[in-house]
N, C-alpha and C positions, 0 to 999 in steps of 0.2 A: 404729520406732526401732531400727536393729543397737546392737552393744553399743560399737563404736568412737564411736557419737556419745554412748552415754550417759555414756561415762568421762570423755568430753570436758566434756561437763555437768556432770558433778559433780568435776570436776577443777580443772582455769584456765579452761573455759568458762562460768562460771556466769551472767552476763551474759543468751547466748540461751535460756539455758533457759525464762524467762518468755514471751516472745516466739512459743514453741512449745507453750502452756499447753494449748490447746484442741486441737492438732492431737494432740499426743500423748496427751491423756485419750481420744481417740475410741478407742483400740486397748481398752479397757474390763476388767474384771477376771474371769480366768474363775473358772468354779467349781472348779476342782481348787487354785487362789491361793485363793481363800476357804475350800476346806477347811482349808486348811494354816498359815489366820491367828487367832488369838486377839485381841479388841481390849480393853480394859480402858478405862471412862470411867470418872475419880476424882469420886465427888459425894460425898464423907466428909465434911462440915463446911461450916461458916456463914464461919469466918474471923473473927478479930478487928475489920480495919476493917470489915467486913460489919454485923456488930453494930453498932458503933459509930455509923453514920453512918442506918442502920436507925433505930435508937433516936432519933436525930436529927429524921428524917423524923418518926416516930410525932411527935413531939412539935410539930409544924409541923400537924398533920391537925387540922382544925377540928373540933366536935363538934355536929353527925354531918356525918359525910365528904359532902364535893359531890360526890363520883364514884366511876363503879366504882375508878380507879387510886386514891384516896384511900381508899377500903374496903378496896383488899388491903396497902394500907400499914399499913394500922389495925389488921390482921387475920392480919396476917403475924407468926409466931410468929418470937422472937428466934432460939432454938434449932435452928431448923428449918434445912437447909442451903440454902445460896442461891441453888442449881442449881433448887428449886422456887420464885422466883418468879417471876410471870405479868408475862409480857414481850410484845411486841406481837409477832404470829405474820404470818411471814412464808414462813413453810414450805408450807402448806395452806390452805384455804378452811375455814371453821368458824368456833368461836371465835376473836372478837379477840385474845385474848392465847394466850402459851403459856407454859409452863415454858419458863425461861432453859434447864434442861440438855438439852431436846428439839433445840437444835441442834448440842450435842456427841453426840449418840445418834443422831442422824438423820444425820451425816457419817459413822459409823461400821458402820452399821446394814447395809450391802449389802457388807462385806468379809469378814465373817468372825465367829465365836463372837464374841458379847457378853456381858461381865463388866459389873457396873457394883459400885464399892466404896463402899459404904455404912456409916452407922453408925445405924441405925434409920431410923425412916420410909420404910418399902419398900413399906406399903400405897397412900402417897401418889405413891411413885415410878411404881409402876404405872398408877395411876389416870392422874397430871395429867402424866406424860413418858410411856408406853408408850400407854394407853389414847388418848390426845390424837392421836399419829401412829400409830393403828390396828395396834400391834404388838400382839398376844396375849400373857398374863402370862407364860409359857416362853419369850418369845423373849430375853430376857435371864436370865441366872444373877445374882444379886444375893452377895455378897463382904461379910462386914466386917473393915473393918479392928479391931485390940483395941489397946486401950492399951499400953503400954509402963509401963516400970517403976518411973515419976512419974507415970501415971495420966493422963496426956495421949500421945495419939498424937502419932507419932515418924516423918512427913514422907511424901513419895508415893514413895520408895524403897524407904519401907518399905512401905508398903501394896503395890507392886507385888511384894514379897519374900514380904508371906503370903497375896499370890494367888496364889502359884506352882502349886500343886496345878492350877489352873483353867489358864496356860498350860505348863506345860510341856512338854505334849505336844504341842505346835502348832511349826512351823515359824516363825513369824513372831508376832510379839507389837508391837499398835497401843497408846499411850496418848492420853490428851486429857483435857481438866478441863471441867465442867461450866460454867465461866464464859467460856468462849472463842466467838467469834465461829466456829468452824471449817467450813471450804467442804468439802463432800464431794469435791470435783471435787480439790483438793490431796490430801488423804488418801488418793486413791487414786493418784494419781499418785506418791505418796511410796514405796506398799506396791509398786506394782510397778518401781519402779525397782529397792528392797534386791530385790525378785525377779529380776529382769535380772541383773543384778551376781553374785546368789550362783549363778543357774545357768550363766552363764558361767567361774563358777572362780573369782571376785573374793572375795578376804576383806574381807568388811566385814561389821561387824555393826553400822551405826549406819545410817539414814539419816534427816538432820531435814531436813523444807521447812521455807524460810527465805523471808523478803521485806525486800526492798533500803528502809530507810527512813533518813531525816534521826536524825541522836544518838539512836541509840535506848540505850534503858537498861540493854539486856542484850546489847551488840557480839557479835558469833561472830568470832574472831582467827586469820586462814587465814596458812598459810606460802608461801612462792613459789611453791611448786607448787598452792597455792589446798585447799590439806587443811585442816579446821580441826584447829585445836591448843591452843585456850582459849577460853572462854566469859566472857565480863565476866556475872557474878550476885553478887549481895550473902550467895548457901551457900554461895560458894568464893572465900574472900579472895583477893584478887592475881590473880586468874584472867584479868581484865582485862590486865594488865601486858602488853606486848608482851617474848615471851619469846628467849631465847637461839638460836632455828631458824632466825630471820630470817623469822618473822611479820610478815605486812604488813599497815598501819594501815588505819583507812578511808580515804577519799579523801572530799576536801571535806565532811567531815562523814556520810554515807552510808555506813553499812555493813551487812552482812545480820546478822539475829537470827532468832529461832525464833519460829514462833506458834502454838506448846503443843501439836502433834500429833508425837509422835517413832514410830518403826519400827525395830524391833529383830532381827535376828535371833535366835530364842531359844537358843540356844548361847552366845554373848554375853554376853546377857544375863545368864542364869543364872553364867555366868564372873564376871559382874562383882561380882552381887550375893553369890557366892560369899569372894570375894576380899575385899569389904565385910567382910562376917559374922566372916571369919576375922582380918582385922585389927583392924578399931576396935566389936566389937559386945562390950557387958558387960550379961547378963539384969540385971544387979545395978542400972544405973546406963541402958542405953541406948548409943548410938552415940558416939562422938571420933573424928570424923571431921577431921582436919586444915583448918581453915578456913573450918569450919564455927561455928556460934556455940556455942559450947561450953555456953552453959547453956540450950539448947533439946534438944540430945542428936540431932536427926533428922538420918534420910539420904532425901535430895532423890535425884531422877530424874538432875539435874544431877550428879550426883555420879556416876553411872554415864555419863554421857556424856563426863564430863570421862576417865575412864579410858579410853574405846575410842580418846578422843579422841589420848591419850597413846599407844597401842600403831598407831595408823595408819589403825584401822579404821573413823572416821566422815567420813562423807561430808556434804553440802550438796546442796540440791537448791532451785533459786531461781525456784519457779513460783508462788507467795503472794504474792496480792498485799497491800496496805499495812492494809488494813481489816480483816483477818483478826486481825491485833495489836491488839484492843480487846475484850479481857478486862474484866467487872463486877467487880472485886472489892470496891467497894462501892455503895451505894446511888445518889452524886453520880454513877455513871460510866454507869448504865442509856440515859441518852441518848443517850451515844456509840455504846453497845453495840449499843443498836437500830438508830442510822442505819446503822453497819455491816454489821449483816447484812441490813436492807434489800439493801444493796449486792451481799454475799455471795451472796444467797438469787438475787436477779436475774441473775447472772451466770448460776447452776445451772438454774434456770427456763430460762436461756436456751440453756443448752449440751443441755438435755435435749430441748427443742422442735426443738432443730436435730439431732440425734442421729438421730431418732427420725424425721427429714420427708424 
């Protein structure tokens, strides 16, 4: 791929990029991109609806459970974050299930340093997501995030803010959430595009893979020249709004959205969350962040994208496909989540079989 087609890509051609999905992952990621990446998977918390619908299920489990999947509902601590539970494994041969966050760790796991942000249970992190995909206990640096200044932690912005010690020495800085269906095969795709780009001279310090889906809930708002410029999220009021640049709508309902792996250049980055801290951050009280829900106080990842967004520098990259967007965030969603990376997992099975022949 020269770098004339990738501007194209991630400019007004976003269209072929999908199209090109497989041909362009074959060029693979070398080791000197890997030294120079830091990737960061958020597994901090259970989540509200998580709980919620958790406690649900428990109460639905007959006594004594008919099945292994009824025993780990039984047995599944409310508190415990939801990235450990045991989901049907479609990564490897072994055990039937796997920890949900083994396929955000596993797309991330051949790019580059691995952080993972935790808030206790690291014993179990090891055990049932490292040990599970044969990663040895050092292959990750485990992060926690700390409270904030209401004693509830203060959103993945901020957790990505007091990881900083862990990237900032890195060139490149990957995030992703333990509850994400995420394809290895996109994630790298994502890292060496922002690679391309910056070693060609291109300022950009954003790159999100993106997948073309029917009303999705969080639209990405590109302007005529196909840059995005706003993000429809429920952390940045109005974001949504089709803005004054001459942002174009979706078409027939159809538009791109992110599906939770973002690629940052870490200059940028640290620019952004710079810029954050110096505006809206009080030790006293937390974040006020404009549009943000004011009485939750957090700064969201979104929040930093919405800014590169604003200075020119984020790009689109539309090689994801529609299945990637099925996020568990709570207990009712496991079944979508597993068909999907059925899907996900087969694709990657299938691009490595052919790699490799």
């Amino acid at each position: 791929m020269n770098i004339a087609e990738l501007r194209a890509l991630v400019g007004a051609d976003h269209g072929e990029a999908f199209g090109r999905r497989l041909e362009l992952a074959r060029e693979g990621v070398s080791p000197e991109l890997r030294a120079a990446t830091a990737c960061l998977t958020l597994l901090a918390g259970a989540g509200t609806r998580w709980v919620k619908t958790l406690s649900a299920a428990k109460a639905r489990v007959e006594s004594p459970p008919r099945d292994a999947f009824e025993r780990a509902v039984a047995s599944f601590p409310l508190e415990a974050p939801r990235g450990l539970f045991p989901v049907r494994n479609y990564i490897k041969r072994g055990e039937p299930r796997i920890a949900m966050a083994a396929y955000a760790i596993d797309a991330f796991r051949r790019l580059g340093r691995l952080g993972i942000v935790v808030r206790g249970w690291e014993d179990e992190i090891r055990s049932e997501v490292l040990g599970t995909l044969g990663m040895a206990p050092g292959d990750a640096r485990f992060l926690t995030q700390r409270e904030g200044p209401a004693g509830k932690v203060l959103g993945h912005g901020d957790a990505a803010r007091q990881a900083r010690p862990f990237w900032e020495g890195s060139r490149y800085v990957m995030t992703n959430f333990a509850g994400d269906a995420n394809s290895p095969l996109t994630a790298a795709l994502a890292l060496r595009a922002l690679a391309a780009l910056d070693a060609a001279g291109e300022d950009v310090g954003l790159v999100l893979p993106v997948a073309r889906i029917l009303n999705p809930a969080y639209p990405i708002r590109l302007d005529s020249e196909g840059l995005p410029r706003a993000f429809g999220h429920d952390k940045l009021g109005g974001a949504a709004a089709v803005g004054a640049d001459g942002a174009a709508a979706a078409s027939g309902g159809y538009a791109y959205t992110n599906v939770g792996i973002r690629v940052y250049r870490t200059a940028d980055l640290r620019a952004a969350i710079e810029d954050v801290e110096k505006k809206y951050w009080d030790p006293e009280i937390g974040y006020s962040i404009p549009g943000n829900d004011p009485d939750g106080r957090e700064f969201a990842l979104d929040n930093i994208d919405a800014l590169l967004a604003e200075r020119g520098k984020a790009r689109i990259l539309a090689v994801a496909n529609p299945e990637e967007l099925t996020p568990a965030k709570n207990f009712d969603e496991l079944a979508n989540f597993e068909a999907a990376t059925d899907k996900v997992r087969a694709e990657w099975d299938a691009f490595l079989a052919g790699s490799h022949s």
